[in-house]
N, C-alpha and C positions, 0 to 999 in steps of 0.2 A: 307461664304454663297455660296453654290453651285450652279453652273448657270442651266437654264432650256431650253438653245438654242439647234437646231437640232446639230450644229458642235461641242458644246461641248459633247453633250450625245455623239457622232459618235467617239472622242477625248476617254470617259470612257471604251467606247463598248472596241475601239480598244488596249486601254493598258489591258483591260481583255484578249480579245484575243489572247494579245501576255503571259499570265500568270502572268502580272506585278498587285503585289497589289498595291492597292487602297488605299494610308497612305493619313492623313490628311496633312501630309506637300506635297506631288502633287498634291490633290485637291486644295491645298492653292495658291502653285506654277501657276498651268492650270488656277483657278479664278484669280490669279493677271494678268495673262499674256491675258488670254481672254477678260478681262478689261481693255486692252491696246494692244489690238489687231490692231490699223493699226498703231505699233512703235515700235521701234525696242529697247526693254529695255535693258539698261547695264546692262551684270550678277550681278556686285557688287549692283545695286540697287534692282534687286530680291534677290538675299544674304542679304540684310539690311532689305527686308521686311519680308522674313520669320525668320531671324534669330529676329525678337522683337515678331514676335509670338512663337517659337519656341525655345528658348534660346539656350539649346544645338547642335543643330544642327549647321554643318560646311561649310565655304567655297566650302572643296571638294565635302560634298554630293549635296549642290544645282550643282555646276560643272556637277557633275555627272548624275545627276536626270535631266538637261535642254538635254546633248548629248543624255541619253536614250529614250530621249521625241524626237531627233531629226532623232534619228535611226528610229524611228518609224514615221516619217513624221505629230510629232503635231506641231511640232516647228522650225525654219529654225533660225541658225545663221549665222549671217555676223561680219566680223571683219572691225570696227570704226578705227580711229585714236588713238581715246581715249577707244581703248577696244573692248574686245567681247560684241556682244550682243545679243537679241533673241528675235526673233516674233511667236506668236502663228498663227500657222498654219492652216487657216480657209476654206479651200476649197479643200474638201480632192478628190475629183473626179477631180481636177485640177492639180497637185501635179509641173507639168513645167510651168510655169508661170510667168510674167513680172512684173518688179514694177519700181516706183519710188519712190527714197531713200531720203531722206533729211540727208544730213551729219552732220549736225548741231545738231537737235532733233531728229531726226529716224523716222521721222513721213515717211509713206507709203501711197501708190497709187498706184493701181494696174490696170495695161495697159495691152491692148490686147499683143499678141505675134507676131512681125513681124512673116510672108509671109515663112514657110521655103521654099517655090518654087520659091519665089524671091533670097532668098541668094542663093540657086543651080545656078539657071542662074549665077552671078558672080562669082560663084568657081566650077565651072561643072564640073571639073575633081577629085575633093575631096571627101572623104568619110568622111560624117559627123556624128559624133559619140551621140553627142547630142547635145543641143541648151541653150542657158542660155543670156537673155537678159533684163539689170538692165540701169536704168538712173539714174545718181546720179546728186546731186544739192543742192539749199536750197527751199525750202518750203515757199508758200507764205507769210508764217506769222513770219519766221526768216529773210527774207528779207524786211518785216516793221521793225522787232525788229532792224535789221541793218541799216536801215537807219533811223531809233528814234535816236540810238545813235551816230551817226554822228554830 
């Protein structure tokens, strides 16, 4: 089922644009990942959901199909502990942007961007090339789960 939000159409628009068809296993892919949009899914468990829709399809083409999605700025990966994984990319007029991670579930929260004129004053003599700023932690609801199980 194909979604009917502004950023996924913007998501469609822009894999047209760049001449990339439009196979039902990346609509599949873009719907599951849109659908779990503020967490950072394990590739293996997008590989487990297309590959029960799609039988023949491979390890490497999902691989392949999440970096071409990330070249094109629909999708941002991070490497877990336990793996790659990947967030759909939902704020395409945003593309530098802050989060917080939960290391546990991948769940995301997305925070303003410190001050770059605050970090200049502490390194005034630097030339800074870009900016990339991430909080990692556990998430309120793995830190109940953690202490349930205690």
């Amino acid at each position: 089922m194909t979604q009917t939000t502004e950023t996924y159409d913007e998501a469609i628009e822009l894999l047209k644009n760049d001449n990339v068809r439009i196979t039902k296993q990346r609509t599949s892919m873009l719907d599951y990942l849109f659908n779990k949009r503020d967490y950072y899914v394990p590739i293996t468990e997008i590989d487990h959901k297309l590959r029960q829709e799609f039988s023949r399809m491979s390890y490497e083409t999902v691989y392949r199909n999440v970096e071409m999605l990330e070249e094109l700025h629909v999708v941002e990966t991070r490497m877990f502990n336990n793996g790659l994984r990947a967030k759909y990319q939902c704020d395409f007029n945003n593309i530098n942007h802050s989060h917080f991670i939960c290391e546990n579930c991948g769940k995301v929260v997305e925070l303003d961007q410190p001050s770059i004129e605050d970090v200049k004053k502490k390194i005034p003599n630097f030339q800074i090339e870009k900016q990339h700023y991430e909080v990692m932690g556990l998430c309120d609801e793995c830190v109940k789960k953690l202490n349930t199980d205690k």
